[in-house]
N, C-alpha and C positions, 0 to 999 in steps of 0.2 A: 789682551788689548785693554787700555786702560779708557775711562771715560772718555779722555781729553781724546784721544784716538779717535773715538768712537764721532764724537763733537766735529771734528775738523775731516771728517770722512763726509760727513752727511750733510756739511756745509759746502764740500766742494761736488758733488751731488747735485744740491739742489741748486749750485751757481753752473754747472753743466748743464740742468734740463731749461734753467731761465733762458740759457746762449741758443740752445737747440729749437725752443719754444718760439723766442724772438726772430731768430733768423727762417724759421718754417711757417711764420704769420707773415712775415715782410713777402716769402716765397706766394704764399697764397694772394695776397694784396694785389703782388703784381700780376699774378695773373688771372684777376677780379678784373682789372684795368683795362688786362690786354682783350678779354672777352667785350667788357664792356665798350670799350672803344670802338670793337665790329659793330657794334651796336648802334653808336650814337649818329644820331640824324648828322648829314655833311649840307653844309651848304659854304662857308668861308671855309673850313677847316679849322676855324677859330676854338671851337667847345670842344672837338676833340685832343688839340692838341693843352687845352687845359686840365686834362685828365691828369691826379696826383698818386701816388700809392706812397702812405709811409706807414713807419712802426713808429708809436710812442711808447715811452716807458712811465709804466705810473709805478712806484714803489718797484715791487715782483712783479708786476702785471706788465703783461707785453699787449699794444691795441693795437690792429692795424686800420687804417683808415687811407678809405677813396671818395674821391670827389669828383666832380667838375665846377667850374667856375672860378668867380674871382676878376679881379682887376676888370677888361673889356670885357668882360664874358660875366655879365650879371644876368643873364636868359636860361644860366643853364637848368633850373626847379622848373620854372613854364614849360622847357622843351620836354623835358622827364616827364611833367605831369598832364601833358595836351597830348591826347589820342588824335593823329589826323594822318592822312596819306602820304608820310614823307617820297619823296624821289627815287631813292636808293632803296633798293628790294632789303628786306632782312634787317631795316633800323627804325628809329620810333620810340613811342613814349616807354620809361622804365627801361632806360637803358641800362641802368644801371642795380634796377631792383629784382628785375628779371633773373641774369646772370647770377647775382648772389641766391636767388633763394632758387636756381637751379644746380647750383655748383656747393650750397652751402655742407653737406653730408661730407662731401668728396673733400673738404677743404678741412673738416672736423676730424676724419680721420686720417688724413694727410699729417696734422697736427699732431695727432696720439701714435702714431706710427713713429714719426721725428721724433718724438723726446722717450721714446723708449731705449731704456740703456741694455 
């Protein structure tokens, strides 16, 4: 097997685990959202239904990112960061901080499992 072989093996390799990586952060993302969503205090329905899940690509690097907020829904930080008695049993401040750093393990290896060849 000649170098060039060698080259365009290990290129299409490491363009496999970028696809596997990307699409297994977007997998985790969404269902960062769908936890957190359980979460998030109801009162219009307005902050949860601005809940976002995507993947960016930076070079190789696959990010994925969730949010709430945005456009009418400029409350969503206050609502995350205020501790108080919401209505709805089970939701409440760190709705979103919660679920990540209790899902975070499970989402890492979720990760390293997906891009094994």
């Amino acid at each position: 097997m000649a170098l060039i072989d060698v080259l365009a093996n290990l290129n299409r390799v490491t363009r496999e685990i970028e696809l596997k990586a990307e699409r297994s952060i977007g997998q985790c993302a969404e269902d960062l959202l769908d936890k957190a969503v359980q979460r998030t205090p109801i009162d219009t329905g307005e902050l949860r239904l601005s809940g976002t899940a995507t993947v960016e690509k930076k070079g190789v690097e696959s990010v994925g990112r969730v949010g709430f907020g945005g456009g009418q829904v400029d409350y969503a930080l206050a609502v995350h960061e205020t501790i108080k008695n919401y209505k709805e049993p089970g939701t409440g401040a760190k709705y979103l901080e919660n679920p990540l750093k209790e899902n975070a393990q499970r989402y890492f290896n979720k990760i390293a499992d997906d891009i094994r060849l």
